[in-house]
Every structure is written in structure tokens, then in C-alpha cells.
VOGU-3710 file (C-alpha; in Angstrom, 3 decimals, decimal comma):
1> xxxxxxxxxx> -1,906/0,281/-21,965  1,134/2,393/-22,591  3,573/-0,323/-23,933  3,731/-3,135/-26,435  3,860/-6,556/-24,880  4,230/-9,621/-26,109  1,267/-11,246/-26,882  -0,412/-14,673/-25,480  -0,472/-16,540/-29,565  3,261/-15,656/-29,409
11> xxxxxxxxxx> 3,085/-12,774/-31,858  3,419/-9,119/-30,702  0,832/-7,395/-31,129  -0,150/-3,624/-29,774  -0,906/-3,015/-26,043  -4,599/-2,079/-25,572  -4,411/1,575/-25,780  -2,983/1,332/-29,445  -5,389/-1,624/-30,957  -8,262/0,815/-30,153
21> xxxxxxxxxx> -7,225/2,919/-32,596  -6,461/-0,113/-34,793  -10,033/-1,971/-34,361  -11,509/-2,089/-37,918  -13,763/1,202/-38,476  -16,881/0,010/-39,814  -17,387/-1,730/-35,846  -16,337/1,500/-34,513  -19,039/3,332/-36,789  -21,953/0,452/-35,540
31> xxxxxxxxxx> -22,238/-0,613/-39,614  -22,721/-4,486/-39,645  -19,985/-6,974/-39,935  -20,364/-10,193/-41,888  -19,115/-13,528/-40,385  -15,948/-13,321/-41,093  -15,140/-9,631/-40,117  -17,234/-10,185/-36,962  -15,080/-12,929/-35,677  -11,817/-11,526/-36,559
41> xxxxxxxxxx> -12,665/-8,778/-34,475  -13,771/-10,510/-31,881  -10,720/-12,085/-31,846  -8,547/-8,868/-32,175  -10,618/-8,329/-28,716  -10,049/-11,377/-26,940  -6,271/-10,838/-27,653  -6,636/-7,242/-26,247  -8,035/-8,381/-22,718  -5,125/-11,195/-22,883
51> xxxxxxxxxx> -2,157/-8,944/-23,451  -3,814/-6,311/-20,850  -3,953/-9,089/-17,984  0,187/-10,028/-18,935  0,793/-6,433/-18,667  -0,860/-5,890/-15,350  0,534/-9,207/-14,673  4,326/-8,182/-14,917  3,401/-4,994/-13,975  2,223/-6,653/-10,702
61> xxxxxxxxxx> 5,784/-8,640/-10,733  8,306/-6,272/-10,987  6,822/-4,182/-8,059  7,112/-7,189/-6,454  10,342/-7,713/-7,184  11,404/-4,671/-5,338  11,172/-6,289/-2,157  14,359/-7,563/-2,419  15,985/-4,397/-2,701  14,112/-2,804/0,261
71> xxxxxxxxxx> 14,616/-5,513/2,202  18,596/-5,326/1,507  18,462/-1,267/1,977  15,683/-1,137/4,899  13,121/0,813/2,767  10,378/-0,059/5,009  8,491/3,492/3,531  9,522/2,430/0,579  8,070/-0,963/1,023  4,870/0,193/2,182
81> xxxxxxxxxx> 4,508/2,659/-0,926  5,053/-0,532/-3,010  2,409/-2,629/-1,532  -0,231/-0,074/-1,728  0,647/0,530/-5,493  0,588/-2,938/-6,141  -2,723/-3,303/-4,404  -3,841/-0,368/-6,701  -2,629/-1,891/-9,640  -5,524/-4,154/-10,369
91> xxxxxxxxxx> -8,299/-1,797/-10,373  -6,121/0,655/-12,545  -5,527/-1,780/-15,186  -9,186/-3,232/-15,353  -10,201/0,635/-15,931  -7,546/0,933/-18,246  -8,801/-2,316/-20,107  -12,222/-1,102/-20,021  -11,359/2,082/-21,578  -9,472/0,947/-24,569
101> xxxxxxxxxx> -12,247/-1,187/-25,468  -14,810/1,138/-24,998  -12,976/3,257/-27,507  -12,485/0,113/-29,909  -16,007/-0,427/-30,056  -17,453/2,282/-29,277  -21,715/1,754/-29,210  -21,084/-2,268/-29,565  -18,957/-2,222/-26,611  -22,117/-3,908/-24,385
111> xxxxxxxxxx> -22,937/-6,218/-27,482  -23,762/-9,717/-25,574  -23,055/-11,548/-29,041  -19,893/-10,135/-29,685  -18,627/-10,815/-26,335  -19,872/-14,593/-26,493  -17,632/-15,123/-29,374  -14,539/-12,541/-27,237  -14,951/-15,362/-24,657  -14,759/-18,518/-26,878
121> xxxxxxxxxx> -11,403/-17,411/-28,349  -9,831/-15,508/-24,506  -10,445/-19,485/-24,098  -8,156/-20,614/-26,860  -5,456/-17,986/-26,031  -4,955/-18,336/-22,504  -4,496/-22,551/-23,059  -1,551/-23,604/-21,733  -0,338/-20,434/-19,764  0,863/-19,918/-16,066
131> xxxxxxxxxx> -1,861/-19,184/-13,410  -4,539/-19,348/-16,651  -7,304/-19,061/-13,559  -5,980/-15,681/-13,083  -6,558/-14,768/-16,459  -10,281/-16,168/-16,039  -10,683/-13,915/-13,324  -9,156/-10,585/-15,098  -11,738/-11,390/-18,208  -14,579/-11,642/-15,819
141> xxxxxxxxxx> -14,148/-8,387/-14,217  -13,798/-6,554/-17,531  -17,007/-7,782/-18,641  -19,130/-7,299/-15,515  -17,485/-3,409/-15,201  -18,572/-3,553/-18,787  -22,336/-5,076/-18,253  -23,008/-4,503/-14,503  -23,725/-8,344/-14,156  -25,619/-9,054/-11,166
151> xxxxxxxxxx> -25,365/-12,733/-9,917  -23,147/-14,584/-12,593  -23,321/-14,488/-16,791  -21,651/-17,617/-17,918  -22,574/-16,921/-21,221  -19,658/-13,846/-21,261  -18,255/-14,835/-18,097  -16,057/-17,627/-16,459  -17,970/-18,505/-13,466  -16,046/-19,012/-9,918
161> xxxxxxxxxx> -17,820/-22,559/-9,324  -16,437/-23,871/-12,810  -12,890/-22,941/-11,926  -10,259/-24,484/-9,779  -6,789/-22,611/-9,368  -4,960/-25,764/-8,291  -6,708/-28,269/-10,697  -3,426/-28,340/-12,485  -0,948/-27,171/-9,778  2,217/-29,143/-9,413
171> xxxxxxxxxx> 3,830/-28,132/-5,801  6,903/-30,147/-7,045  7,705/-27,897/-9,591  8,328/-24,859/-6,917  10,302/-26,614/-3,921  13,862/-27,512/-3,611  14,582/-30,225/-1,763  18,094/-30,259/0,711  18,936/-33,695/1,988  20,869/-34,888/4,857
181> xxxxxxxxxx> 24,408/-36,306/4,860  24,215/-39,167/7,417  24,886/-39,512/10,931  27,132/-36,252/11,245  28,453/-34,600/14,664  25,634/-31,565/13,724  23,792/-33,356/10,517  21,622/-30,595/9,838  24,234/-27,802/9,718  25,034/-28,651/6,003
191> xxxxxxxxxx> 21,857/-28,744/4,507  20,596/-25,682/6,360  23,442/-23,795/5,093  22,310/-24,879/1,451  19,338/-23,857/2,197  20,429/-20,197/3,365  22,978/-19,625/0,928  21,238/-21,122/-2,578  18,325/-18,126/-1,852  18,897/-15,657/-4,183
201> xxxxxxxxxx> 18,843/-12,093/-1,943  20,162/-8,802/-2,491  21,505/-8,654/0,953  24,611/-10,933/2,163  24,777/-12,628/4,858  26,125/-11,021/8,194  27,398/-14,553/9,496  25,829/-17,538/7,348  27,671/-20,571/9,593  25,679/-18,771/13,024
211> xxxxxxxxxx> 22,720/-18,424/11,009  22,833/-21,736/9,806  24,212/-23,466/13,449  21,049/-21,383/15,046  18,290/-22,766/12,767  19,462/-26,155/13,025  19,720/-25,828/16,675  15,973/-24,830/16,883  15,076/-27,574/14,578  16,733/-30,688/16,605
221> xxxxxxxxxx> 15,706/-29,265/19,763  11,982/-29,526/18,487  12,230/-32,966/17,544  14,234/-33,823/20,494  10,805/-32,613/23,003  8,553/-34,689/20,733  11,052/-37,499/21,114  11,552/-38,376/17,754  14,120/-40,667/16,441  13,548/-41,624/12,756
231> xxxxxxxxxx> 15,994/-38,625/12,119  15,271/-36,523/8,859  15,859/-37,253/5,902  15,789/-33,540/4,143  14,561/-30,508/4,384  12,391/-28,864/1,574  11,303/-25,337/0,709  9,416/-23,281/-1,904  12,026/-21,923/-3,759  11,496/-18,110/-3,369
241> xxxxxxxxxx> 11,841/-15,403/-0,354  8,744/-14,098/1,232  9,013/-10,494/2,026  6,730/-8,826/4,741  6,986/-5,554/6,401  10,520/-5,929/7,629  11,021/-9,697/7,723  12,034/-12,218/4,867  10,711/-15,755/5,314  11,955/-19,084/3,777
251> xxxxxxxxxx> 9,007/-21,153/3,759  8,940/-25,272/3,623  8,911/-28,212/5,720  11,040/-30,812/7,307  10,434/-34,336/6,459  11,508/-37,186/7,698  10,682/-41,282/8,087  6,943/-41,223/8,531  6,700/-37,128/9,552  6,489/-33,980/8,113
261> xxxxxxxxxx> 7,055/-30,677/10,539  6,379/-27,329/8,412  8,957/-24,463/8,716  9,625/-20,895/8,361  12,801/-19,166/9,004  12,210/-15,432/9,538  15,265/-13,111/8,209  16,051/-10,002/9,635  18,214/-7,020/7,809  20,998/-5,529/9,880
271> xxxxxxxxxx> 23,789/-3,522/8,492  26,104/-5,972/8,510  23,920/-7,955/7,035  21,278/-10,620/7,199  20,612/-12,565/10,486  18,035/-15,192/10,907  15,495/-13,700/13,525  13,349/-16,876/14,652  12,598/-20,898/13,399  8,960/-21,120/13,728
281> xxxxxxxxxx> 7,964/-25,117/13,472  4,408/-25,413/14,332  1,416/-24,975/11,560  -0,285/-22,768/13,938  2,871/-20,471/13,825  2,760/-20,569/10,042  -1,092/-19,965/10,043  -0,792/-16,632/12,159  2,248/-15,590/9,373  0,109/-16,112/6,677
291> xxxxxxxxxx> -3,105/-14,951/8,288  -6,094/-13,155/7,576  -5,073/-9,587/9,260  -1,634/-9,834/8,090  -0,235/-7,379/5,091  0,307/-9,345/2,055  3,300/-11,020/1,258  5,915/-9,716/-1,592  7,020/-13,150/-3,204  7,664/-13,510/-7,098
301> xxxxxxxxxx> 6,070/-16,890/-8,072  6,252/-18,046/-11,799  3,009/-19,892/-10,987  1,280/-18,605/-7,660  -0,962/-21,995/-8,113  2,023/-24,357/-7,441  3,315/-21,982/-4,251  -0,507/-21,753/-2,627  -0,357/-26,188/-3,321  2,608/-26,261/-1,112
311> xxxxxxxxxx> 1,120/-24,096/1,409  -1,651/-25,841/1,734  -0,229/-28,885/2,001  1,274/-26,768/5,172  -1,909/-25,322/6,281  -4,381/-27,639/5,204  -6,462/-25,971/7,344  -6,462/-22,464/5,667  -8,812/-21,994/3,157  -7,252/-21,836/-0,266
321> xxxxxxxxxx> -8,547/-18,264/-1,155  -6,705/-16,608/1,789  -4,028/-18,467/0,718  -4,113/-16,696/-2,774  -5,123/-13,313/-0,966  -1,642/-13,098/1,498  0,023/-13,781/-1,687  -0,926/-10,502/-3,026  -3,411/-11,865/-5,599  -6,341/-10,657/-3,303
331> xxxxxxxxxx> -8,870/-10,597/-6,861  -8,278/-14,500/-7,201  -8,606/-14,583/-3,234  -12,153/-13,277/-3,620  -12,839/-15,114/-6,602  -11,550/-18,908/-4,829  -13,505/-17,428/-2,018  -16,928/-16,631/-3,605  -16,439/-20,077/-5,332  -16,257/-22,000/-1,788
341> xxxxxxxxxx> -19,296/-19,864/-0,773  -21,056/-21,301/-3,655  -20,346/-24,375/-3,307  -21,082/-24,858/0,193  -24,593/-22,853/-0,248  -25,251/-25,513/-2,989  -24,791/-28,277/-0,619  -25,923/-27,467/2,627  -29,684/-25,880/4,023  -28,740/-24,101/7,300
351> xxxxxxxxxx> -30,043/-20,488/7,386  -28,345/-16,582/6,711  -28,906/-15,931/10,422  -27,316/-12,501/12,413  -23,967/-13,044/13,523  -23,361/-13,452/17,421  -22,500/-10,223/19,290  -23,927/-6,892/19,656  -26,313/-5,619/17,319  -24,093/-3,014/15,440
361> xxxxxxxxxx> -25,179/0,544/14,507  -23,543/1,004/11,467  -23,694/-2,460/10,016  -25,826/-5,202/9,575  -24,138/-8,559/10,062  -25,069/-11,737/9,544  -23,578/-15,379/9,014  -23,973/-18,726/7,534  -23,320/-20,712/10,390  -22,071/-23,845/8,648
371> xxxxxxxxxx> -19,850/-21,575/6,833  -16,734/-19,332/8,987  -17,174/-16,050/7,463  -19,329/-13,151/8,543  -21,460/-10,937/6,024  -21,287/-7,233/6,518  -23,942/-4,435/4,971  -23,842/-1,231/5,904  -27,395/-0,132/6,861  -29,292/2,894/5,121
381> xxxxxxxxxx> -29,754/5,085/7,993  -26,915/5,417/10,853  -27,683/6,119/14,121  -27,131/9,975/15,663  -24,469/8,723/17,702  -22,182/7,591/15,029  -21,342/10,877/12,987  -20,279/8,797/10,167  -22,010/8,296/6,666  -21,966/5,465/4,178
391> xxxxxxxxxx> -19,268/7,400/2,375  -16,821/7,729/5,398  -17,503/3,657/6,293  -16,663/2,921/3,025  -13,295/4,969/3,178  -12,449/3,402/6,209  -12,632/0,156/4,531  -10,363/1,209/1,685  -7,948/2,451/4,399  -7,379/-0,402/6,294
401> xxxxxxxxxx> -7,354/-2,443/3,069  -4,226/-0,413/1,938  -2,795/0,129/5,161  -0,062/-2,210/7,441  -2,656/-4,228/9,474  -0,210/-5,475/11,527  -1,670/-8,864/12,051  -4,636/-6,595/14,354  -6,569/-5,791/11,606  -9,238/-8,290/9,467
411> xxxxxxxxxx> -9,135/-8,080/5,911  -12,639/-7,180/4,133  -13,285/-8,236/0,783  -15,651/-5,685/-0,735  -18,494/-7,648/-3,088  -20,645/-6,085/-5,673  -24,065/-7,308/-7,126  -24,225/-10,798/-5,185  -26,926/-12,956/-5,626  -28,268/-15,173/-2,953
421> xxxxxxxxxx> -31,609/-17,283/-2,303  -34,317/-15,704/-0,009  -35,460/-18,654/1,595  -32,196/-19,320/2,955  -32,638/-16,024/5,233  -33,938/-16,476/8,842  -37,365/-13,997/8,724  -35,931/-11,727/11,522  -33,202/-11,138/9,238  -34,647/-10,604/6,091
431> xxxxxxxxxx> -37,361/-8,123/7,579  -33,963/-6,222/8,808  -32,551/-6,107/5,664  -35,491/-4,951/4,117  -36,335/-2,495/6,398  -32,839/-0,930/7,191  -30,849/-1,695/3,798  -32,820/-1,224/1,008  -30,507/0,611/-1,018  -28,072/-1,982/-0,790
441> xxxxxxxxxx> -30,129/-4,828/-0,648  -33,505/-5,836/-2,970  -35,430/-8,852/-4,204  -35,360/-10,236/-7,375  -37,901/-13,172/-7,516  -37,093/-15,822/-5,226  -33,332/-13,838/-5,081  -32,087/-11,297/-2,603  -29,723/-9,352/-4,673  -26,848/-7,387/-2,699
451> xxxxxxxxxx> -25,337/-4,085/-4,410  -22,610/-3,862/-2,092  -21,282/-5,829/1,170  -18,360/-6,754/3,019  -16,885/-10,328/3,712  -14,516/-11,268/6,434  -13,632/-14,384/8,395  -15,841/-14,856/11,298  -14,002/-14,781/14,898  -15,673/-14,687/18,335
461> xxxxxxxxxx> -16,627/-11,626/19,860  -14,155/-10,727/22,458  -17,177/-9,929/25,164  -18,704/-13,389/24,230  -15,268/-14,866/24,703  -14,353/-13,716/28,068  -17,565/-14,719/28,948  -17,207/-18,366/28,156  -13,569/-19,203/28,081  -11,470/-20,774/31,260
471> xxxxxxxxxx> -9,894/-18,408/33,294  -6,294/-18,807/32,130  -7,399/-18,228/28,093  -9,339/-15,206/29,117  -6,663/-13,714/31,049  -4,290/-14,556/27,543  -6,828/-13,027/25,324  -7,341/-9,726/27,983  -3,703/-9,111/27,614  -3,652/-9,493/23,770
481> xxxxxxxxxx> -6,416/-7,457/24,014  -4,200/-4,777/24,895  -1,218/-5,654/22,734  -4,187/-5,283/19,479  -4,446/-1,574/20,625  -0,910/-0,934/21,236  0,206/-3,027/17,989  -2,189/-0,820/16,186  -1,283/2,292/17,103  2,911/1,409/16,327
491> xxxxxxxxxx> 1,433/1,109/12,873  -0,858/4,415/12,970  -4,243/2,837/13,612  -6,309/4,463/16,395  -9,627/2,202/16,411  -11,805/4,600/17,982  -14,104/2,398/19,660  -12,433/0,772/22,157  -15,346/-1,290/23,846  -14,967/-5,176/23,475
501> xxxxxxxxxx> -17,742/-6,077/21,114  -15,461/-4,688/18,559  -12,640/-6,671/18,759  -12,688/-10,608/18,130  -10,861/-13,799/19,423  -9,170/-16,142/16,638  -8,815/-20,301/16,550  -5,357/-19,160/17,904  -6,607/-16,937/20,725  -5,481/-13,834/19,061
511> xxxxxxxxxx> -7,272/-10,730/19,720  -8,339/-8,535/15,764  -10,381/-5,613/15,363  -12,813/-5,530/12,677  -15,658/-2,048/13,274  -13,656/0,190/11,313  -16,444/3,178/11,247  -14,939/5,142/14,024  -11,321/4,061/13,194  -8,539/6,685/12,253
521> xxxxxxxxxx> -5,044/7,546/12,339  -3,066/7,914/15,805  -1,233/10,614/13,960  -4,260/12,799/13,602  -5,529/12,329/16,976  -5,102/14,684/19,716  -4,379/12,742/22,956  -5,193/15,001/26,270  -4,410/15,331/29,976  -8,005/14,616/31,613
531> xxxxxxxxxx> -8,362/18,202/33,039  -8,803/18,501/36,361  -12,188/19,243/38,278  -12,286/22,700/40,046  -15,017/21,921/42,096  -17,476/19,399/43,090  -20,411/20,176/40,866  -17,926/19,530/37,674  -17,159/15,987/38,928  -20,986/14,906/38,959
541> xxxxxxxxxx> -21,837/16,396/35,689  -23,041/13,730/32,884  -21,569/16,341/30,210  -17,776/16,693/30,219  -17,342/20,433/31,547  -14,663/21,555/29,517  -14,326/21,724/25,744  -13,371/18,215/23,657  -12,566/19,035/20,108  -13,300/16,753/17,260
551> xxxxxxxxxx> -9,885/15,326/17,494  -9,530/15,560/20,966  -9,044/12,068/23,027  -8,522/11,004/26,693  -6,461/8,025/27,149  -6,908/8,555/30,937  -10,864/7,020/29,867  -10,139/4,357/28,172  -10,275/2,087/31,381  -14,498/3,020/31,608
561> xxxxxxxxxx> -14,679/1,345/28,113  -12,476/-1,755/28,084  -15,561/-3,635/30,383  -13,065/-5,577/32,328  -13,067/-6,213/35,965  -11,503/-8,396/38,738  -8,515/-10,706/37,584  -9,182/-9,903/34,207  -8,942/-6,022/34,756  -5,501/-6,782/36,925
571> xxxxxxxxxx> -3,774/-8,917/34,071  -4,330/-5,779/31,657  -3,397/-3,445/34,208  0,265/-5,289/35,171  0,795/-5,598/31,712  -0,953/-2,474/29,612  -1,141/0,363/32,433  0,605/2,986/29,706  -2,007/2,822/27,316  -4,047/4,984/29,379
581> xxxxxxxxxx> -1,598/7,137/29,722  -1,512/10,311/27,417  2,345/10,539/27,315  2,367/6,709/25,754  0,524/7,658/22,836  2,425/11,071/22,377  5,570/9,715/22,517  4,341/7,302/19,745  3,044/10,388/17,927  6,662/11,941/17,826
591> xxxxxxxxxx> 8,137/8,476/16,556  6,035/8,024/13,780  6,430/11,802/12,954  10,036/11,272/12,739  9,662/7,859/10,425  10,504/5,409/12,775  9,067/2,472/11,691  7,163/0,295/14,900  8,286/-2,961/13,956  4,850/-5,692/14,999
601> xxxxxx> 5,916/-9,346/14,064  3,677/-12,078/13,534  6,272/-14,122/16,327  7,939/-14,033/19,433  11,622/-13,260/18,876  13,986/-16,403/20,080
//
């Protein structure tokens, strides 16, 4: 690292970069330590991966702490350049890490001994400070970048299924509570207004007794449809602002005598300054905010543990790694989420089985069905068809993990060198794997040992779903269908592949995209007139009969792959007719050429 920092014993002590060059020489030169020297320096070690995870931890902070700023000033570039350095961040400074002690140590840098004893005292260090799962986490990568571990090495490792990020949470600790006064004219106009102006924000308030007056509106006219009386006693909220894209949230809950209705006030930035933009009071509203194709959230938390407690608490419903993940922490995320896999492997028998849908061409899917995610490997050999390689699928994956995703978009966690039983594959499956992904997939024993695949949350397949639903949710989830494509092209996603099998259904009838192979940016498209036939024998040809560049694309088409027909194809039309028309997607073009930014909200605006 390229700064001194304090240290996790409460001394300061050099950042990484510097106790390389201070590790003691006769471990550098491979000479043999006795006792004594051999555990100070695996001390000195354990201290160095400590003070390297609290530098990329307020590293991680203060670009979060921007978000304030941008928010106040309307940065949205700016804001996006942040979140894809922060997402950076973590692989930078587990390189970084890795370097410096590959330099301390130089040929005993893979010694499993030495790291035993680097473990035992990271251990002792980390006792007692904020988010100390996180730390966990940060050690373990460093040592299997260092060793290549396949499966899990508890001997230099923490393992996911030992730890629990919310063991010691207190949500308490992070929420600030506003009560009511009593039976006033408007009794929640007071607290509210607590509420709004205790946040800390960089940004004043454009009217703060409208903002106020409109929140509380939305609030008593909720509990006035569900008919309830008890009244409320207070209203509480984690005490920090969520930034997203171009929205600030407040996030908490009302509770009253026997009820609890959760709450997010979404903030808008105007020149005059902030407005409240919507009161969303429904956990399925707070579910889609802090979903699984949203962008992560900008939020400094002291202790992210204590935040994802409340929001659970929220969402019970939402698995505790995504949780983590929206925060920004998407390494715990995968960690918290590996750890549930575990667990759930360890105490069910259902099979690996392929995932419902088309059989793709680039991937092989497959899914636990007792378990709502889906498994993705890409195969060895790609079909003609698709010109893309392993290389390119992978890149797409990267892209859309650093890109806006706009709430359209599902997010992949990437996994290395996973371990999982054989005999819990189905035999169709396990033949395809063998035959079609061997160099990403192998047996080891009774294990089948996966160098690299994808994990996502599993949704229906939008052809399955039209299939099967009732009329009125299919014609809901045809339209969405075609607000995914236009919400993804506002945010410079073109996905390529427009054909329904693609695209899935959520538990809130939302309409994602998850086959990223063909996917690129609307900006580097080059959306065409359909030319017009000069004669007869050009209409019936198979073959288009003029010239399509790599680049080129026909909106005017799109209608032959969307697969719909009869009401279905109607509700799309009345609703999406300019998507297939080539002037729709130049115009958007021009407007992201000229750094408009597209606004997509995870709400509809009151």
C-alpha cells in the first residue's frame, strides 16, 4: 500500500508496501528461523493483511462518501465513475496485498506452516473490530490468490460455513427512532420533519415543511385503506442516506401498537434543492429498491452488519448475502452467499438438475431446485451461430457487473475453484458437463470440481411464463417486457438477443435479462431503415439482399423475434410500438452522446 495506516493492535505500523522491505532478511533469503523468529514474523504478516484490509476498507469509504456531494451537485457521470472504482477497488487491493507479501517472503510466500500460524494471530488482531467477518473474508482471498485453493483450506482459511456476519449485529445501534406527539391536527408532520432535517446531506432542502406535509400525507393515507386505528407510535430509520443513481433514500419503518409498515422516502436533487420524489410503504417496494439487478447502493455504514440486521428485519424475505451485495460489499455478498449454498447442500438430497428453459448455446445451466439460484458454465465449444468466444462472454460479464443495470439487468457472481459432490448431479447433466465443459469442469474423486462459473438468482423464463400465467399477469409482464428493453437502452445496454427465453419474470412480476453473450452498447450499434425491396424476388429471399454490417441493426425486425401474438402482441404494441422504430433508438443515441443521463427508477413517481 502507498500510505501508513493505523494499525489493528493500536500501534502504527507501515502499510504493506513498506513492511516488505522491513520483513527480517534471513526469511527473505529462505535460511531457517527458530521459534521465536518464526512467529514474530508470522505475526509481522498477519498485521500486514490486517492493516491492508483497513486501508482498502477506508479506501472503500471515502469513495463512498462522495455520494453526497454528487448527489448535492448532480454528478450522475461522476457518480457512475465512483461506483465502478469502488467496485474495482477490491480486486486492486487483494493484488496489491498479494504483492507486498510475495516480496516479504519471497520463496516461503506458499509456506502452509507459516501461514497456519499468519492465521492464528489475523485471529487475535481482528477481535473486537467493526464488520470483523469482512476481515475474514479479505484474509481468505489473499491466501487462496496465494495457494489456488480449490474447495475450502480451513487450515489457512476462514471457511464461509463457520462464519456469520450478523452473529453479533446489533440493528439498535444504527436506527434513530422519531416519536409521535399525541393526538395533533397532522401528528405525523413533526416527526417526519425530524426525520428529514436531522439527515446529514450536502444539499438543503428546497421546501422541508412540503416535503415533510407530503410524506406524512402518503403515510396516513396508507394506514387509512388498511383501516388501521392503533395510530403510530414513531417512526424509525437507519441512520444514514442511501445514494443510488440519482435518488437518495431514507430507509426505516413505521411502527405502531401491534404493526410495523417498512418505509423508504426517495429524495430527488433539484436546483433549488432537495424534494422528496415518492413514499414507498410496501416490502415488495423496498425489495425491488434493494434488488438483485439494481446498481449498488452508496451508504457509509460504521458497521454494514448492523444496517443489513435492520434490513432484514424489513425484507425478511431477501436473502442476507444480497443484502450485503446492494450494499456495495459484493465480496461478503458472495461469501454469505456460498455459505447459504453450503449449508443448504449439507441438509437437503434433491439433485443439480438443468434449469427450466431453452437449452442455451453458450452456457450450460443448471439448478438446485430446493435452492433459488441458477448455476451458469460456459461450455467449451460455442456454437457457429454465436460468433462469440469464452473470452468475449466473460467480458460481457465484467461489463454488466460494472455497468448501471438499471434494475433490468441480473447480477452474476463469478466463482472460482468450487467444489461440489457428484452424486448430487442428475446423470443427463453430469454427462453434459463432461462432455461440453471439461476445461471448466473435472472430477476429483467423488467431487466435481468447477474452475470457473457464474451464480445468479433463478427467475422464470419469460416464454415459460406467458405460457402459464393468467391472462391479466401475462399481459403486465408483456408490457414490462418492453419497458426491460427500453430501460436498458436509456442506460446504454443493447441486449442483442431479443427472443424471450432470454429474459426472466421475478416474484414481483418484473421482467430482467440475464444472456449477456450477444449483449453490447446502444451507443455502438448502428440502428437502420429496413431497406426497401426493389422487386419481388428480393422479398422471398431467405438471405437479406442488401449488405448488414457487423454493427448494423434493424429495429423494424424486432417484432419477428419478440414471439408474441394475439392480446399479448396488442398490449406491447399500444404501449411499445417505438421500439421498433429506428428513429427511437437514434434519438436515444444522440442523448446519450450529449450526456444526458436516462433517469430508470426502481418506482412509480407519485
Amino acid at each position: 500500500m502507498d500510505a501508513e495506516i493505523p494499525a489493528a493492535a493500536g500501534a502504527r505500523t507501515a502499510a504493506p508496501a513498506v513492511a516488505a522491505a522491513a520483513a527480517p532478511a534471513m526469511y527473505r533469503r529462505g535460511e531457517i528461523a527458530d521459534a521465536f523468529e518464526s512467529a514474530l514474523y508470522a505475526m509481522r504478516c498477519a498485521q500486514l493483511v490486517v492493516e491492508a484490509f483497513l486501508d482498502y476498507n477506508a479506501r472503500f469509504r471515502a469513495i463512498t462518501r462522495r455520494a453526497g456531494e454528487r448527489f448535492a451537485q448532480r454528478d450522475w457521470n461522476g457518480s457512475q465513475r465512483d461506483a465502478v472504482e469502488r467496485i474495482e477497488l477490491y480486486e486492486r487491493r487483494i493484488q496489491a496485498t498479494v504483492s507486498a507479501l510475495e516480496q516479504a517472503l519471497a520463496g516461503n510466500v506458499r509456506r502452509r506452516a507459516l501461514w497456519v500460524e499468519v492465521k492464528r494471530h489475523f485471529s487475535n488482531l481482528i477481535d473486537g473490530l467493526p464488520d470483523s467477518e469482512f476481515c475474514k473474508t479479505f484474509f481468505s482471498s489473499v491466501t487462496r490468490r496465494l495457494f489456488g485453493t480449490v474447495g475450502v483450506s480451513p487450515d489457512i482459511e476462514f471457511v464461509a460455513t463457520d462464519l456469520d456476519p450478523l452473529a453479533t449485529a446489533a440493528p439498535q445501534a444504527v436506527t434513530r427512532l422519531y416519536r409521535t406527539a399525541g393526538p395533533l391536527e397532522r401528528p405525523l408532520e413533526g416527526p417526519v420533519m425530524q426525520l428529514l432535517c436531522s439527515q446529514h446531506m450536502a444539499l438543503p432542502w428546497a421546501d422541508l415543511a412540503a416535503s415533510a406535509r407530503e410524506v406524512g400525507t402518503a403515510i396516513e393515507a396508507l394506514l387509512a385503506r388498511q383501516r388501521e386505528r392503533r395510530g403510530i407510535d414513531a417512526i424509525e430509520v437507519i441512520d444514514a442516506v442511501f445514494y443510488q443513481s440519482t435518488r437518495a433514500y431514507l430507509v426505516g419503518r413505521i411502527l405502531g401498537r401491534g404493526f410495523a409498515v417498512p418505509l423508504a422516502v426517495a429524495l430527488r436533487s433539484t436546483e433549488a434543492g432537495a424534494v422528496v420524489d415518492t413514499t414507498m410503504l410496501a416490502e415488495d417496494e423496498l425489495s425491488i429498491l434493494f434488488g438483485f439487478a439494481r446498481s449498488y447502493f452508496h451508504v457509509d455504514l460504521e458497521r454494514v452488519a448492523d444496517s443489513v440486521a435492520v434490513l432484514k428485519e424489513l425484507m425478511p424475505r431477501k436473502p442476507t448475502g444480497e443484502l450485503f451485495t446492494v450494499l456495495g460489499r459484493a465480496k461478503q455478498g458472495k461469501t454469505e452467499r456460498y455459505r447459504s449454498l453450503m449449508r443448504h447442500l449439507s441438509g437437503s438430497s434433491d439433485e443439480f438438475v438443468p434449469a427450466p428453459g431453452q437449452r442455451g448455446l453458450v452456457m450450460i445451466c443448471f439448478t438446485l431446485p430446493s435452492f433459488d439460484v441458477v448455476f451458469k458454465v460456459i461450455r467449451d465449444r460455442i456454437a457457429e451461430v454465436k460468433s462469440a468466444s469464452r473470452n468475449d462472454v466473460v467480458a460481457k460479464y465484467n461489463f454488466v457487473f460494472r455497468h448501471d443495470r438499471a434494475g433490468r439487468l441480473i447480477d452474476a457472481q463469478e466463482f472460482r475453484r468450487l467444489r461440489f459432490p457428484a452424486a448430487r448431479f442428475c446423470a443427463p447433466l453430469l454427462d453434459e458437463l463432461r462432455a461440453q465443459a471439461c476445461e471448466s469442469v473435472h472430477q476429483d474423486g467423488g467431487d466435481l470440481i468447477f474452475d470457473h462459473l457464474y451464480i445468479e438468482r433463478r427467475v422464470t423464463p419469460l416464454d415459460i411464463y406467458l405460457q402459464h400465467a393468467p391472462p391479466a399477469a401475462a399481459a403486465r409482464a408483456a408490457i414490462d417486457y418492453g419497458q426491460a428493453i427500453r430501460d436498458l437502452a436509456y442506460t446504454d445496454v443493447f441486449p442483442g438477443d431479443l427472443l424471450q427465453k432470454n429474459f426472466g419474470v421475478t416474484r414481483h412480476g418484473r421482467v430482467v435479462f440475464y444472456d449477456y453473450d450477444e449483449l453490447c452498447r446502444v451507443s455502438d450499434c448502428q440502428f437502420r431503415d429496413l431497406p426497401t425491396a426493389q422487386c419481388e424476388e428480393d422479398e422471398m429471399r431467405a438471405e437479406p439482399w442488401f449488405f448488414v454490417g457487423d454493427r448494423d441493426v434493424f429495429p423494424e425486425t424486432f417484432l419477428d423475434f419478440l414471439g408474441m401474438s394475439g392480446p399479448l402482441r396488442a398490449d406491447f404494441l399500444r404501449v411499445h410500438a417505438e421500439l421498433f422504430e429506428p428513429a427511437f433508438w437514434r434519438r436515444t443515441q444522440q442523448r446519450i452522446a450529449a450526456g444526458e443521463t436516462l433517469e430508470v427508477l426502481p418506482y412509480a413517481r407519485t
